[in-house]
C-alpha positions as CSV (number, residue, x, y, z in Angstrom):
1,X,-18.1,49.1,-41.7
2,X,-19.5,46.6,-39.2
3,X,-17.1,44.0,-40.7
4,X,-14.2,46.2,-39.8
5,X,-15.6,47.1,-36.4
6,X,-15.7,43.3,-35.8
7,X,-12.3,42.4,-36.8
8,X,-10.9,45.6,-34.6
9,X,-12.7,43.8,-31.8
10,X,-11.7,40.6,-32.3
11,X,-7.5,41.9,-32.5
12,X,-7.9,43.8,-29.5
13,X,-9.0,40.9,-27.7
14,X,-6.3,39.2,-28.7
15,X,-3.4,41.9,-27.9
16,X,-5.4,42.5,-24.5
17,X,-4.9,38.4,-23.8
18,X,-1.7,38.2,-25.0
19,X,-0.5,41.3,-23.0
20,X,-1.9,39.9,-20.0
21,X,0.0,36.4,-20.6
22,X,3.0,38.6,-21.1
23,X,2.8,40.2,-17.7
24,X,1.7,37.2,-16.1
25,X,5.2,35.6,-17.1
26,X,7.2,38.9,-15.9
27,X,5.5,38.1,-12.0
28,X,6.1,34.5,-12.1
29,X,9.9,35.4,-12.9
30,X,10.3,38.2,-10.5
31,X,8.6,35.7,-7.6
32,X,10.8,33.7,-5.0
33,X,11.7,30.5,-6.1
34,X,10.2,28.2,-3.5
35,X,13.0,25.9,-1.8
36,X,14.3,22.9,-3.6
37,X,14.2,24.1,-7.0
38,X,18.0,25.1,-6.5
39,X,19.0,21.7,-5.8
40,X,17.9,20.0,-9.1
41,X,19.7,22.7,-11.4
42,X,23.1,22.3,-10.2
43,X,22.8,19.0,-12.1
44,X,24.2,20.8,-15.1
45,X,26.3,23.8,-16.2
46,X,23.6,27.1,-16.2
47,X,26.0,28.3,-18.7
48,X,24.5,26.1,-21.6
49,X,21.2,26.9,-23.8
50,X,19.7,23.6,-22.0
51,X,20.2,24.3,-18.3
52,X,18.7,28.1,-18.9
53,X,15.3,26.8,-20.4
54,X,15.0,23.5,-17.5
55,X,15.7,25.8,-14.8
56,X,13.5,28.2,-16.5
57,X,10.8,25.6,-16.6
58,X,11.9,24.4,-13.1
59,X,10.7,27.8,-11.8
60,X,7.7,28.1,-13.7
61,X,6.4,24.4,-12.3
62,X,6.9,25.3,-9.1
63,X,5.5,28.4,-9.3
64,X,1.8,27.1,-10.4
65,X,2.5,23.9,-8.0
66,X,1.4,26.0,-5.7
67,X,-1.7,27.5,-7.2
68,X,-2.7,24.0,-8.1
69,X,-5.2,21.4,-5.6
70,X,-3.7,18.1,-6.7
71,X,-0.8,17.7,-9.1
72,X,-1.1,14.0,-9.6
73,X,-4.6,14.4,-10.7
74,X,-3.9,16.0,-13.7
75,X,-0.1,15.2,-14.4
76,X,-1.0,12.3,-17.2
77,X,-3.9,14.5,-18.8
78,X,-4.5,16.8,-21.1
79,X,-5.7,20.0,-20.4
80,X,-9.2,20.3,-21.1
81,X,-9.9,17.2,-18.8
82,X,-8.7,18.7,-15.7
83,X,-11.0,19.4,-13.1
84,X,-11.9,22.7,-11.8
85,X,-10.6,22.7,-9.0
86,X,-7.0,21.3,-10.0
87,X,-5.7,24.6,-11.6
88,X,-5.6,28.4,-11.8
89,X,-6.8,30.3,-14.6
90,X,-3.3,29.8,-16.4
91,X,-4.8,25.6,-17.1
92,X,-3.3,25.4,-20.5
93,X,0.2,26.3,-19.8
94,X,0.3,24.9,-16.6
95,X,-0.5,21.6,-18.0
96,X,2.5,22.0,-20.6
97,X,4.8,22.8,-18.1
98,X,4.0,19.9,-15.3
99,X,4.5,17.8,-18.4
100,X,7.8,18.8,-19.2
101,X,9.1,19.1,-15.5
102,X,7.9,15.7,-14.7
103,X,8.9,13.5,-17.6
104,X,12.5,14.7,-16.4
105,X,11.4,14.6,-12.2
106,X,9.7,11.5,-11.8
107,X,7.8,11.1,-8.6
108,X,10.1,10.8,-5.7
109,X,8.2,8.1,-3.8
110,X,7.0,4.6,-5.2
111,X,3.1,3.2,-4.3
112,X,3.4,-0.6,-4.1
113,X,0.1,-2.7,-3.2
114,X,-0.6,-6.1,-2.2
115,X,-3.4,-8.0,-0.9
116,X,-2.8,-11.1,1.7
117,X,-5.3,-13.2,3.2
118,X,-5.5,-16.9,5.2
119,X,-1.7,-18.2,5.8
120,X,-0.4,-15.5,3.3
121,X,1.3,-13.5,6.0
122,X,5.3,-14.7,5.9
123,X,5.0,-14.9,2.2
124,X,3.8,-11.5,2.0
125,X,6.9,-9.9,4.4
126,X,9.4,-12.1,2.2
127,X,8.1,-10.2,-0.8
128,X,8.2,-6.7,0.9
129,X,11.5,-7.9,2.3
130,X,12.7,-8.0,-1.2
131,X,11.1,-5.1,-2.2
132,X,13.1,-3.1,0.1
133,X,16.8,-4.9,0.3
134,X,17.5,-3.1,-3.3
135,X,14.7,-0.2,-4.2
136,X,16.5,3.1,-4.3
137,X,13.5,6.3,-4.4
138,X,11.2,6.0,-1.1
139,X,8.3,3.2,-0.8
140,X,5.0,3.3,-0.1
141,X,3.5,0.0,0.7
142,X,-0.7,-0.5,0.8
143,X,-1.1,-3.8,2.3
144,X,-5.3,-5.0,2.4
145,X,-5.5,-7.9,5.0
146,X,-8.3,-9.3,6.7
147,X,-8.6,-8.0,10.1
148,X,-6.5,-10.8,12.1
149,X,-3.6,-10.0,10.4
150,X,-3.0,-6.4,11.0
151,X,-1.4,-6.7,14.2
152,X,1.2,-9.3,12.8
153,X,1.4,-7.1,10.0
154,X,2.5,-4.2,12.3
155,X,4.6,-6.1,14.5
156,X,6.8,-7.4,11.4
157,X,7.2,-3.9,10.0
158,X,8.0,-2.0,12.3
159,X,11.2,-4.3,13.1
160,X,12.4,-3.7,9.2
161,X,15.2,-1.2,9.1
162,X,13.2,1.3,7.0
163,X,16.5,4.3,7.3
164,X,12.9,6.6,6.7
165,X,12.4,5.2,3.3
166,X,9.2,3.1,3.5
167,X,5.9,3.8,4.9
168,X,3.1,1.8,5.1
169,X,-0.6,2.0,5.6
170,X,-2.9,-1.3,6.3
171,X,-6.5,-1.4,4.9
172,X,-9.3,-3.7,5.7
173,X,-10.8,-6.1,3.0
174,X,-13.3,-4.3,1.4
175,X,-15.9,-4.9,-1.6
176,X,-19.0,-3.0,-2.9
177,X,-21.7,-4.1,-0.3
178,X,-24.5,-5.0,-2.6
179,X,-21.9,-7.5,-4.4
180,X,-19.5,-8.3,-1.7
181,X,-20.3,-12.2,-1.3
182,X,-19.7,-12.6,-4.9
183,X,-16.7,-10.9,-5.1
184,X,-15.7,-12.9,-1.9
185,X,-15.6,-16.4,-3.4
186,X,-14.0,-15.5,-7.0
187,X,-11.4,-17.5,-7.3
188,X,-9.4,-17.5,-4.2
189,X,-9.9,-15.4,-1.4
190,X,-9.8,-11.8,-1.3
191,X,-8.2,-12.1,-5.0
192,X,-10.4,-9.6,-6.4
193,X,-9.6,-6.5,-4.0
194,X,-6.8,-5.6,-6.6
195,X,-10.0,-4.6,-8.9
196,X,-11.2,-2.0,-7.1
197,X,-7.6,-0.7,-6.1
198,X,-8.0,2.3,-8.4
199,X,-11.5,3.0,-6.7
200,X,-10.5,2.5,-3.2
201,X,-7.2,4.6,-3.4
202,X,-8.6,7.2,-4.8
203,X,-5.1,9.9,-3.9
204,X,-2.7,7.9,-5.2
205,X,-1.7,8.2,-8.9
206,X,0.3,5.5,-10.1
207,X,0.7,1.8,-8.3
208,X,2.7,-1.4,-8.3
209,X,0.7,-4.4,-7.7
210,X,2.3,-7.9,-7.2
211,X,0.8,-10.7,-5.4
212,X,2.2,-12.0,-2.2
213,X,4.1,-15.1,-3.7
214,X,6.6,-12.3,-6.1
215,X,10.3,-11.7,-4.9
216,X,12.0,-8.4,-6.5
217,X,15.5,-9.6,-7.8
218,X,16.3,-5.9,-8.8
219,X,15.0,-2.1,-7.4
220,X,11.3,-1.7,-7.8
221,X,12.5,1.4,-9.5
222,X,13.1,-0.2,-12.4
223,X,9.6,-1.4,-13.2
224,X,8.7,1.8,-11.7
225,X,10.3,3.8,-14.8
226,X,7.8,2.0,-17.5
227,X,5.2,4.1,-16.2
228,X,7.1,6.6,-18.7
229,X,7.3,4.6,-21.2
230,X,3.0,4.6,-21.5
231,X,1.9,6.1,-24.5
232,X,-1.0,7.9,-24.7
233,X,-3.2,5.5,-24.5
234,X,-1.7,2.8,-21.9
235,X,-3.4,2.4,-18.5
236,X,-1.0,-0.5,-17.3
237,X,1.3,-3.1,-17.7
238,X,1.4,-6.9,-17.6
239,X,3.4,-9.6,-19.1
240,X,2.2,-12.5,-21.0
241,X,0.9,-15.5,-19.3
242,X,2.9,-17.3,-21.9
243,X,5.5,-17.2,-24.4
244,X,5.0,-20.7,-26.1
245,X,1.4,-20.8,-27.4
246,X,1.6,-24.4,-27.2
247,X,1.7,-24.7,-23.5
248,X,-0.4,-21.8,-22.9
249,X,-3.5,-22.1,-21.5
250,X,-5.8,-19.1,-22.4
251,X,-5.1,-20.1,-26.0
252,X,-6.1,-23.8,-25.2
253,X,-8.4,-23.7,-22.6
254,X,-10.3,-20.3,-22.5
255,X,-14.0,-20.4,-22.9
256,X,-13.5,-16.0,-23.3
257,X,-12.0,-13.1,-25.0
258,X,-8.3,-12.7,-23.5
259,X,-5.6,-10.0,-24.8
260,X,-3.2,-11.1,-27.3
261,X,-1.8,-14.6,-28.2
262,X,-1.6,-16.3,-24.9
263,X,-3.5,-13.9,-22.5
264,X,-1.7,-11.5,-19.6
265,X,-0.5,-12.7,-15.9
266,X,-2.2,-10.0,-13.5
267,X,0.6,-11.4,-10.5
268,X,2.4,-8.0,-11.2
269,X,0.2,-5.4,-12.6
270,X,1.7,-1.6,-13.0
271,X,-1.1,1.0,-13.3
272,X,-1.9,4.5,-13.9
273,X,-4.6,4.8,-11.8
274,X,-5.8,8.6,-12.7
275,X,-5.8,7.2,-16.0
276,X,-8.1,4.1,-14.8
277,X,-10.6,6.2,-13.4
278,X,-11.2,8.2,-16.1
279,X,-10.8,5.5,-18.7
280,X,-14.6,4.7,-20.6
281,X,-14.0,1.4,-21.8
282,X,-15.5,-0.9,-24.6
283,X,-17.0,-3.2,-24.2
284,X,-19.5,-6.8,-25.4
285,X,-22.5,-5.7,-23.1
286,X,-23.4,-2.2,-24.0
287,X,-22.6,0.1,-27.1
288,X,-21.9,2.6,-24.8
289,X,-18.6,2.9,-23.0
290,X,-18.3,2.0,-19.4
291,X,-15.7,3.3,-16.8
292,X,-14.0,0.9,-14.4
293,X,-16.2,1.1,-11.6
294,X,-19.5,0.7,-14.0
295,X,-17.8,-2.1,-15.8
296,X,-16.7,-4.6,-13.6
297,X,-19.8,-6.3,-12.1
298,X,-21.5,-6.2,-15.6
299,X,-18.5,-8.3,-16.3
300,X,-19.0,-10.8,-14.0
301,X,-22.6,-11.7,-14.2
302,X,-21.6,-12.4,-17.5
303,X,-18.7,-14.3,-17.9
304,X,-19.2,-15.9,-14.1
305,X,-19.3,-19.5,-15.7
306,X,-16.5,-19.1,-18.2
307,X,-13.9,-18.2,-15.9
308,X,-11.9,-20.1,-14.3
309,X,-8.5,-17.5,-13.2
310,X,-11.1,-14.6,-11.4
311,X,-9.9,-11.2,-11.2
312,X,-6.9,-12.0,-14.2
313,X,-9.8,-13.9,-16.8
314,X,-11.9,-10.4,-16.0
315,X,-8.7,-8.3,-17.1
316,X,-7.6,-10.3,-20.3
317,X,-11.2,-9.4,-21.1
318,X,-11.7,-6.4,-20.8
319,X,-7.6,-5.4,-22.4
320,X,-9.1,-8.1,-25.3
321,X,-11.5,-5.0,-26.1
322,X,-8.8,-2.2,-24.9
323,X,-5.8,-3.7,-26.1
324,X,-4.1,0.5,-26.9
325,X,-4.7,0.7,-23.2
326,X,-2.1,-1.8,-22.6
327,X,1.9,-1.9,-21.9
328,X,3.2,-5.6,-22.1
329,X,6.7,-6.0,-20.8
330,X,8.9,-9.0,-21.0
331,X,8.5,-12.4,-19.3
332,X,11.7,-11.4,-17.0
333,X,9.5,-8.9,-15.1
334,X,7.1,-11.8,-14.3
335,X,8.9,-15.1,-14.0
336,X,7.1,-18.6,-13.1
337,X,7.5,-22.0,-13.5
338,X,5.6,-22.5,-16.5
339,X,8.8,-20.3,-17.9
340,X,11.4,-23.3,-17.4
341,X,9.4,-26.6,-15.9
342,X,8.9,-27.8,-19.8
343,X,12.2,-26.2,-20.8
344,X,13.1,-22.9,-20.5
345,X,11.1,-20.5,-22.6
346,X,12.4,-17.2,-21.5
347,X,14.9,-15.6,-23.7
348,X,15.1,-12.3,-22.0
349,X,15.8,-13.9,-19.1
350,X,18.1,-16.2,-20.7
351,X,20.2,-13.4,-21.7
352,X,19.7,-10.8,-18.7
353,X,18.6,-13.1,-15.8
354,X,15.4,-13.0,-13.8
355,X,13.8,-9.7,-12.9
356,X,10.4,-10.6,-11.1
357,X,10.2,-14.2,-9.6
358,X,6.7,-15.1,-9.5
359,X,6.0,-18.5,-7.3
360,X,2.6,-19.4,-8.0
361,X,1.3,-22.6,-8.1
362,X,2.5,-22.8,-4.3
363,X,5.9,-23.9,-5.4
364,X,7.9,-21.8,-2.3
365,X,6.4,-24.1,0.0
366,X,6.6,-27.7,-1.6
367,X,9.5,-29.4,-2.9
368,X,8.2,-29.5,-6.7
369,X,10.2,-26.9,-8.1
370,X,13.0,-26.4,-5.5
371,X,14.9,-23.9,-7.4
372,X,12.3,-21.8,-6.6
373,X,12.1,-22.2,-2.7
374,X,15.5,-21.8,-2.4
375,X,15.3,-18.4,-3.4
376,X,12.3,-17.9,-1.7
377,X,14.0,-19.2,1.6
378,X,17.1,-17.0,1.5
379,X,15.6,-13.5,0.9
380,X,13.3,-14.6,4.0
381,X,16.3,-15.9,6.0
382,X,18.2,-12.5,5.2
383,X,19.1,-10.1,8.0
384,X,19.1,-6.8,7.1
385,X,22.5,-5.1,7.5
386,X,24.2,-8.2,6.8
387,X,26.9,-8.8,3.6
388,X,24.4,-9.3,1.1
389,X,27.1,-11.5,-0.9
390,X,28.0,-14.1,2.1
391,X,24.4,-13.9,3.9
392,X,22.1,-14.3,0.1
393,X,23.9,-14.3,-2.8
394,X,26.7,-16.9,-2.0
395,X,24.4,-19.5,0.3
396,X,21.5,-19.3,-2.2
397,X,24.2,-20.3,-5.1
398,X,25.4,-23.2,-3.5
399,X,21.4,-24.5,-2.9
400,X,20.4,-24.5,-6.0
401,X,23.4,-26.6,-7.4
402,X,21.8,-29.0,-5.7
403,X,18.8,-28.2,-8.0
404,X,20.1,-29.2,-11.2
405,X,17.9,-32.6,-11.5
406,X,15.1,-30.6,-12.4
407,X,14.4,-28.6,-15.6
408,X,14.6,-25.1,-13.7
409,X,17.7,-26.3,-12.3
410,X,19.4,-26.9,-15.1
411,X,19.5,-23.1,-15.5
412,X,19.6,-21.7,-12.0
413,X,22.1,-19.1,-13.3
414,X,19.5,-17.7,-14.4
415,X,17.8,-16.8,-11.2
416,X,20.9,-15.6,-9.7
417,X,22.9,-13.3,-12.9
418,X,20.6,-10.1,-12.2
419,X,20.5,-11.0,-8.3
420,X,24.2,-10.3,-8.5
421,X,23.9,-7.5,-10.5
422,X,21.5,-6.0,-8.0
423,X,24.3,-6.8,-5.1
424,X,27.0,-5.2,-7.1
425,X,24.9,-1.9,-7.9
426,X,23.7,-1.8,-4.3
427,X,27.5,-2.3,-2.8
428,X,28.4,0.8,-5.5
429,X,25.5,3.5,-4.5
430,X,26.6,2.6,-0.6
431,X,30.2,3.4,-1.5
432,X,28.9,6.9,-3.0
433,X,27.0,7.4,0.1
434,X,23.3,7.3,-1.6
């Protein structure tokens, strides 16, 4: 008998929950849709099966969005993870549904970071110059200078023709006081501030970082959109440093773990940030797992006298013992010298062009690899509003003809096929009025 009374108890608590989930659903569909929510629906017909259960989920998303603290918080995690003060009672389902609405509503603005220090500062606006001539969704640019810079910094912005597209927001130089002198003198310069990106910008969910010497040959967009292609698992995305093992140097040279074959190039670095922070990572120090901001000076007392890269020899290390956590994406997205000075070694880009051009080594400014200063010098020669094929495309062809003596020469096609591309697409949204 108290076996039955149990079970009686036990179904009516579950017809009482399901009854108020029902009713629950009836006032979210009788509520006013909040404004917006229209304008994404009339992308298909509301006649078919498809359109009736997006728009149905459409309403329901922005329904909770407004019971909820901060969406990009909890947007790449699962429910039981979310903090308190994130979302309603409803937490399960409003989980499945902010899933579903944004795998097909990406976020409408892009977060792009970059840290400059020293004579950095004309390299850095040629690389945010590029990162604007082509980038279609709205850009957010965190630029962390030293102090002297800022006014430069503001001065140079605020001439670019943003058409109310780009913000920006400068940030000092910062590092964790008790360690800051060591942090200072790894490797070069302010390098490491990109480690502590994820604990300094604590509001922003997802990021692009690229170091000041990159030049976007195609919309940051792009990139952008392999943020969901993550798995589960995946944190970031880097590309190798190599693709022939037997010029690499990590493979050669490294006196530490790195990830993969040839180790990763940090110069452009996507990252889920919300996923960072609340990533415990393994690790050779401790049994237990460490999050980011307990893992990275462990790191470096350690391993201090192996490296020799900084910030990137502390990254292949830690993605050596995380590899799952890791997106690798092709050597186009990331291209430098060592891709064509001992012949080219690129076959992606071989077959689809350059993406990414990456001038380290301080080839923009010397006359060692010239094909790659002549791209550098007309995307910073560039007036905006002027015919992107007579004022870039055409000029920088006919400079690096001149190029073909040297091994990147030889296939400076290369480094113009997606730069066309990029023209063409651009010249075709204008034309549509977007």
């Amino acid at each position: 008998m108290r076996r039955f009374a149990r079970v009686a108890l036990l179904c009516l608590g579950c017809a009482v929950c399901s009854l108020l989930y029902g009713l629950s659903q009836l006032a979210l569909s009788l509520e006013q849709e909040p404004g917006g929510g229209g304008r994404q629906r009339q992308a298909r017909d509301p006649a078919t099966p498809g359109a009736r259960r997006q728009a149905g989920t459409e309403r329901l998303f922005l329904s909770y969005s407004v019971r909820c603290k901060n969406l990009s918080v909890s947007f790449w995690n699962s429910y039981w993870m979310l903090p308190s003060d994130v979302c309603g009672m409803n937490c399960f389902w409003e989980a499945a549904f902010r899933y579903d609405y944004m795998k097909t509503h990406p976020s409408e603005k892009m977060h792009l970071a970059v840290v400059a220090c020293g004579e950095r500062l004309e390299e850095t606006a040629t690389m945010l110059r590029s990162a604007i001539i082509f980038s279609i969704k709205p850009l957010h640019f965190h630029i962390f200078a030293e102090d002297q810079l800022h006014e430069s910094f503001k001065d140079i912005l605020d001439e670019f023709p943003y058409e109310g597209k780009v913000n920006y927001t400068l940030y000092p130089i910062t590092f964790p006081s008790e360690s800051a002198a060591e942090w200072k003198k790894l490797f070069k310069p302010c390098a490491s501030q990109r480690l502590f990106l994820p604990l300094i910008l604590k509001n922003v969910d997802s990021l692009l970082y690229v170091d000041t010497d990159i030049l976007f040959l195609r919309p940051v967009d792009d990139i952008w959109s392999f943020l969901g292609k993550f798995n589960s698992t995946q944190i970031a995305a880097m590309a190798p440093e190599h693709e022939e093992p037997r010029i690499g140097w990590y493979n050669r040279f490294a006196r530490h773990p790195y990830y993969g074959v040839t180790g990763i190039n940090s110069g452009v670095m996507l990252m889920n940030m919300t996923r960072i922070r609340r990533k415990y990572f393994k690790n050779d120090m401790t049994p237990v797992r460490l999050q980011w901001g307990e893992i990275l000076m462990p790191l470096l007392k350690k391993y201090k006298l192996n490296i020799t890269w900084g910030d990137q020899d502390l990254l292949n290390i830690m993605f050596f013992h995380n590899p799952e956590s890791l997106y690798v994406f092709p050597c186009q997205w990331n291209y430098r010298p060592d891709h064509c000075i001992y012949g080219s070694n690129c076959k992606a880009a071989e077959e689809e062009g350059i993406f990414i051009l990456h001038g380290n080594r301080g080839v923009y400014h010397d006359d060692k690899q010239p094909t790659f200063r002549a791209v550098y010098e007309a995307i910073k020669n560039y007036s905006f509003g002027d015919d992107l094929v007579h004022s870039l495309l055409q000029p920088l062809e006919w400079e690096l003809q001149k190029t073909t003596h040297t091994y990147c020469g030889r296939v400076y096609k290369i480094f113009i096929k997606q730069l066309t591309k990029s023209i063409r697409d651009l010249h075709a949204r204008r034309s549509k009025g977007r």
